[in-house]
C-alpha positions as CSV (number, residue, x, y, z in Angstrom):
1,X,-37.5,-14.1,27.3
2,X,-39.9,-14.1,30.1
3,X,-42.9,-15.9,31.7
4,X,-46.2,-14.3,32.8
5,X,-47.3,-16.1,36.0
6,X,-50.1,-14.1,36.6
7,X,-53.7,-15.4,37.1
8,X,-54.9,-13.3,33.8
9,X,-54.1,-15.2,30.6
10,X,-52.4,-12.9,27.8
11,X,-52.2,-13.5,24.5
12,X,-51.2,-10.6,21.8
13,X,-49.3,-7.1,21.7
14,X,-49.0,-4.7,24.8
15,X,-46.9,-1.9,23.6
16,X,-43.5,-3.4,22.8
17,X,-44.2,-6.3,24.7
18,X,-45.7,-9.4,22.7
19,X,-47.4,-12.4,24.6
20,X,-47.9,-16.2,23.5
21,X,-49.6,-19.0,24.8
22,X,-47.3,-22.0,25.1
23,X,-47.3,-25.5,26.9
24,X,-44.9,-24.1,29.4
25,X,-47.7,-21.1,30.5
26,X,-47.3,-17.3,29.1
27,X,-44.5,-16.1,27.4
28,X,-43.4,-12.6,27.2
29,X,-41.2,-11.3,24.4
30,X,-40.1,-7.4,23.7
31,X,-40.1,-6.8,20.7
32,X,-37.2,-5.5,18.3
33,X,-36.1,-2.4,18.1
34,X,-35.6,-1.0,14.8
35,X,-31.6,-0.1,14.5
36,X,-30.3,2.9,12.7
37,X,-27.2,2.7,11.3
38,X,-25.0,5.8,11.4
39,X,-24.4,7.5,8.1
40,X,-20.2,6.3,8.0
41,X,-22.2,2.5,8.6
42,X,-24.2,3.4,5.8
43,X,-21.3,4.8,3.6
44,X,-19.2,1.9,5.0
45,X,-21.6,-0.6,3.7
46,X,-22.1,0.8,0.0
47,X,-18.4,0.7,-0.2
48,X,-18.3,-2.9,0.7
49,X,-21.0,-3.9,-1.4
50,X,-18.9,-1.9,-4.4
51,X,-15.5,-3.9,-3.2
52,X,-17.8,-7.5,-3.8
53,X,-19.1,-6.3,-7.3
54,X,-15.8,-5.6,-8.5
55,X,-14.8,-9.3,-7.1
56,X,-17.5,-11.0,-8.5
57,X,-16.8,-9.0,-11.8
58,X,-13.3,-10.3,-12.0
59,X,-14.5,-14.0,-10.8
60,X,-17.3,-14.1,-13.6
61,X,-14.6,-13.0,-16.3
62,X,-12.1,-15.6,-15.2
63,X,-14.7,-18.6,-14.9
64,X,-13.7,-20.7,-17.5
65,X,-10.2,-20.7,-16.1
66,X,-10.5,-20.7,-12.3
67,X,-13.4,-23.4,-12.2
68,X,-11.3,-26.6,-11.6
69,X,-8.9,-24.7,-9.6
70,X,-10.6,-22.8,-7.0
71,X,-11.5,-24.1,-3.5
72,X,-14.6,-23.3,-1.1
73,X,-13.0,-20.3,0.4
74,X,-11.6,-18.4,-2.6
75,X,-15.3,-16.4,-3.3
76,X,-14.5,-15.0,0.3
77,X,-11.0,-14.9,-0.4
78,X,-11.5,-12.6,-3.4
79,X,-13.7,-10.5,-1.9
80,X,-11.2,-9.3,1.3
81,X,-8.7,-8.9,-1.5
82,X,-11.2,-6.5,-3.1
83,X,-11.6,-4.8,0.7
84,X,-8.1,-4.0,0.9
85,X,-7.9,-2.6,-2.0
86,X,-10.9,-0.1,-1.5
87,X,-9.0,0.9,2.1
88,X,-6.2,2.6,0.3
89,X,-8.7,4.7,-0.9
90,X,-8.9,8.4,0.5
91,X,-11.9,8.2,3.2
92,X,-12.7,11.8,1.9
93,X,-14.6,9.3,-0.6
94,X,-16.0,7.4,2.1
95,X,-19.4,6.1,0.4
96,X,-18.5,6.5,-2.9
97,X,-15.5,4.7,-3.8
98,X,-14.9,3.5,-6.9
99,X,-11.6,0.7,-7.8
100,X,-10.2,3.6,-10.1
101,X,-9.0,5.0,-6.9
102,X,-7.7,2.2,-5.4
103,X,-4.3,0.3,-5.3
104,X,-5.5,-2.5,-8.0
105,X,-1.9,-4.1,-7.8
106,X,-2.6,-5.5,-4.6
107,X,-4.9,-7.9,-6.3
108,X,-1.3,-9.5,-7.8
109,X,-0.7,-12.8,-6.2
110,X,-4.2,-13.8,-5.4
111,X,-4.5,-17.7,-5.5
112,X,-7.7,-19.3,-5.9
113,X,-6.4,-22.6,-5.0
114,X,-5.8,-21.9,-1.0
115,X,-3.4,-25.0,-1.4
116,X,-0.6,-23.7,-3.3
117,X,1.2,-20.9,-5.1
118,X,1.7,-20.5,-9.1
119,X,5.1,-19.4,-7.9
120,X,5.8,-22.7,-5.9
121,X,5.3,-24.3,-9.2
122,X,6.5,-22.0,-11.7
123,X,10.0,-20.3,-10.1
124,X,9.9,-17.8,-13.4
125,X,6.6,-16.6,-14.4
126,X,6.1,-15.3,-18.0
127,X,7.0,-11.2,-18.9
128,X,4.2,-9.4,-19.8
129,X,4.7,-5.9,-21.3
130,X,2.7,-3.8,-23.2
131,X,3.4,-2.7,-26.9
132,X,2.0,-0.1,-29.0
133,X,-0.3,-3.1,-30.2
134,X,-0.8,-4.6,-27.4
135,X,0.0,-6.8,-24.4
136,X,3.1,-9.5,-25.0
137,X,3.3,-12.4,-23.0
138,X,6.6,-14.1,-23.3
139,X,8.8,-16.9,-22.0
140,X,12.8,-17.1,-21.9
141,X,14.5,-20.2,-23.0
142,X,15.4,-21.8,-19.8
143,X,16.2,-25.1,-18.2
144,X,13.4,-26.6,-17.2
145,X,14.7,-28.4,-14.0
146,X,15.6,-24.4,-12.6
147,X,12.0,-23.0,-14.2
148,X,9.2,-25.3,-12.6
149,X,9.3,-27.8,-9.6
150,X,8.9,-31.7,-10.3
151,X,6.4,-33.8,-8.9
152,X,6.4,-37.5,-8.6
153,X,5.6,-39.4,-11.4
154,X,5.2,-36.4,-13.9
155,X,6.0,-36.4,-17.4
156,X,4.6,-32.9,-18.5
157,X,3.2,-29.1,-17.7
158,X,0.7,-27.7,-18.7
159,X,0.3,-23.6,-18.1
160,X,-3.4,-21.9,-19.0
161,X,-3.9,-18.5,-19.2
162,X,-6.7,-15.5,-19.5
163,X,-6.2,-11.7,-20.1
164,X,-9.1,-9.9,-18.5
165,X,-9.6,-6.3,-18.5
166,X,-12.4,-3.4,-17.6
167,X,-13.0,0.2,-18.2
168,X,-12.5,1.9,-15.0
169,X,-14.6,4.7,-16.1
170,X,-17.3,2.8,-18.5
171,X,-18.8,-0.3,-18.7
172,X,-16.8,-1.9,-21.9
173,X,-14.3,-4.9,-21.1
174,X,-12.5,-7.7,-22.7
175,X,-11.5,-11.1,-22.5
176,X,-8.4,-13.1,-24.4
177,X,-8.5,-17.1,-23.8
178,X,-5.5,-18.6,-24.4
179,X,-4.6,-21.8,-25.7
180,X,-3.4,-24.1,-23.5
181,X,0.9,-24.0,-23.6
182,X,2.5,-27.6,-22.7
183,X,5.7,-28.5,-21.6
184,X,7.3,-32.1,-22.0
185,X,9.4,-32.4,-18.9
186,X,11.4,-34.9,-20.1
187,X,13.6,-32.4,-22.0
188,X,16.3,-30.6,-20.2
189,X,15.5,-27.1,-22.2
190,X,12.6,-25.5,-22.8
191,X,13.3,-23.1,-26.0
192,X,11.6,-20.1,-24.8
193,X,7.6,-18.8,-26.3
194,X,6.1,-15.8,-27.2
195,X,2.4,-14.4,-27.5
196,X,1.0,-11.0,-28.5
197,X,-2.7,-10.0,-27.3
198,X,-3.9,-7.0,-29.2
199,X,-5.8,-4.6,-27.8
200,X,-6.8,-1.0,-28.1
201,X,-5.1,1.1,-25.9
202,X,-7.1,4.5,-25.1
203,X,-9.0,4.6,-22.0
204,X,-8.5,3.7,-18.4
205,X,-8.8,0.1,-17.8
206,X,-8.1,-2.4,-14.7
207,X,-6.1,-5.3,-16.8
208,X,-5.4,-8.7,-15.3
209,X,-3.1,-11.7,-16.2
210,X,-4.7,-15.0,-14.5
211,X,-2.5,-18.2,-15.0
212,X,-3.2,-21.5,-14.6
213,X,-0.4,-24.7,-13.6
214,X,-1.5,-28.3,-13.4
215,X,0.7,-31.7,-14.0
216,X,-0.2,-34.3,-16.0
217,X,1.1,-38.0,-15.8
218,X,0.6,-39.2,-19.2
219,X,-2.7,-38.1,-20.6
220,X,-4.0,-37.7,-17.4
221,X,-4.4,-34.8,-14.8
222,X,-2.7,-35.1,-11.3
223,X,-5.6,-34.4,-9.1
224,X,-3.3,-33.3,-5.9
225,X,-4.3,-29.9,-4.9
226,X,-0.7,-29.2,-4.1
227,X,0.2,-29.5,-7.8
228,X,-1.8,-27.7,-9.1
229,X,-2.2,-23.7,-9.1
230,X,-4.2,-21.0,-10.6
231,X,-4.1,-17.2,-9.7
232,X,-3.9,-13.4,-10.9
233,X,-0.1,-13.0,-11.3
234,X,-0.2,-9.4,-12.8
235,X,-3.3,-6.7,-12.0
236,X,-2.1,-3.4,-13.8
237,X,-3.9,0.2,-13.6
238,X,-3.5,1.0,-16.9
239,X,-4.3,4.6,-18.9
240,X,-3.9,5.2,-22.6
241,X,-1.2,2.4,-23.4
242,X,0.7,3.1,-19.8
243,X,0.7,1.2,-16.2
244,X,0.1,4.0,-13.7
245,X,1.5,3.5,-10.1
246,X,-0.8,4.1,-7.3
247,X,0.5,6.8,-4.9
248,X,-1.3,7.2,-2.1
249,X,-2.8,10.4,-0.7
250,X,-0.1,12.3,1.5
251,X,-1.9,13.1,5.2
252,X,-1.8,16.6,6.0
253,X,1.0,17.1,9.5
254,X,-0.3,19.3,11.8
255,X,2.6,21.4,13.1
256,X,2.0,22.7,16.4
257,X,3.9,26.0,17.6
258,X,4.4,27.3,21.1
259,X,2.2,29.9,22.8
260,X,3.6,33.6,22.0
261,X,1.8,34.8,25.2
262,X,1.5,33.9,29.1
263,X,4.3,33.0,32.0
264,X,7.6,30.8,30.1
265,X,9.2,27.8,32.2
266,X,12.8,28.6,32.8
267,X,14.6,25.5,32.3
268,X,17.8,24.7,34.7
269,X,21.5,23.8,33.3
270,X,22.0,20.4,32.5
C-alpha cells in the first residue's frame, strides 16, 4: 500500500488505483485483479468439491454412530481420505469424476477417533461376507484375553456397529443400525456371534462396515480417548451380489526405436 504526498488531496477511483483519506494523509491502493483459473483448476476443483460430497455423504449416514467418537479433525480427515480416492481415478476424467471409478477400499481403516485404532482394541475384527440374502457379520468363539486388549479397571466391551451403503449409479441407499453387542470381560471365552443384514443385491452400490469399541467400568463409560475407537473397517465396491476389485488403468509405454536413416556410431571392442 502506498501514500500520496502530493499537495492535491485524492479521494476515489483513478483507473485501477483507489485513494482514501486517512489520519495518516492519502492512501493509495491498486485494486484486485480479477484471477482466471485455468480450465484443469477448474476441473480440479469440481472434482474436489465431488470428493467432499461423497465424505460428507458417508459422515451424515454414520452420525448416529461416529458422534461420541469423532474428534475435531476427523471432518478433514475424511475428506483427504475421499481425495485419495478420487486420485486413482483415470485423469482422462479429469472434471468429471465420479467414486464409481475410484479405489473405494482405500476408505478401509479410516478412524474417526485420531487417538486410536479399532484394531488396537479389537486384535480380530468380525467377518463379513455376503450371502445370496445378504451381508453376514460374524464372530468366532475365541479367548477373550487373545481378542481385545484390557484396560485398567474394566469389567466389560462394548462393540457398536452400522452397515451403510449407496447406489453408485442412483441416488437410493441404506442404513442397518445395529444393536449394541456386549462382552463381560470377566469370562475367559467369548462363545462366538452371528448376524445377518438383508439386503437386495442388484445394482452397483459403495457398502461400508463402521464399528464402534468403548470400555465400560461398571455401568459407566471410560471416557479415555485411548480406549475408545470407532472407524470404517470394511468399504466394499460391490455389483449385483459381488465385491469388485479396483484395477487401475494400465499407462500406455512409449517404446522408442532407433533412427533407420543418417550416419551410425561405430562402437569400439570392449
Amino acid at each position: 500500500m502506498a501514500t500520496s504526498n502530493g499537495i492535491i488531496s485524492l479521494s476515489g477511483k483513478l483507473g485501477d488505483l483507489i485513494f482514501y483519506q486517512t489520519d495518516k494523509g492519502v492512501l493509495v491502493r491498486q485494486k484486485q485483479a480479477k484471477h482466471k483459473l485455468s480450465d484443469n483448476s477448474k476441473k480440479s476443483s469440481t472434482d474436489f468439491g465431488e470428493a467432499s460430497k461423497n465424505a460428507t455423504y458417508i459422515r451424515n449416514a454414520l452420525k448416529p454412530l461416529i458422534t461420541w467418537y469423532k474428534d475435531g479433525a476427523a471432518h478433514n480427515r475424511l475428506n483427504k481420505r475421499l481425495v485419495e480416492v478420487f486420485k486413482t481415478i483415470s485423469s482422462v476424467q479429469m472434471g468429471i469424476k465420479r467414486l464409481i471409478g475410484g479405489d473405494i477400499s482405500l476408505i478401509s481403516g479410516f478412524e474417526f477417533n485420531g487417538a486410536t485404532t479399532v484394531t488396537n482394541l479389537l486384535y480380530k475384527l468380525p467377518a463379513i461376507n455376503l450371502t445370496a440374502a445378504g451381508l453376514r457379520l460374524s464372530l468366532s468363539r475365541t479367548e477373550i484375553a487373545t481378542w481385545c486388549k484390557y484396560p485398567p479397571k474394566a469389567t466389560g466391551l462394548v462393540l457398536q456397529s452400522m452397515v451403510f451403503r449407496f447406489q453408485l449409479r442412483g441416488s437410493k441407499y441404506d442404513v442397518w443400525q445395529i444393536q449394541d453387542l456386549s462382552v463381560c470381560l470377566d469370562k475367559l471365552i467369548y462363545p462366538g456371534a452371528a448376524l445377518d443384514v438383508p439386503m437386495e443385491h442388484r445394482g452397483e452400490w459403495a457398502l461400508f462396515l463402521c464399528l464402534g469399541v468403548y470400555y465400560k467400568e461398571g455401568e459407566h463409560k471410560i471416557a479415555d480417548r485411548r480406549y475408545f475407537a470407532c472407524g470404517i473397517t470394511h468399504a466394499w465396491h460391490v455389483k449385483d451380489g459381488k465385491k469388485l476389485s479396483f484395477t487401475p488403468r494400465v499407462k500406455e509405454t512409449v517404446v522408442c526405436n532407433p533412427a533407420t536413416s543418417g550416419l551410425t556410431w561405430e562402437v569400439n571392442a570392449e
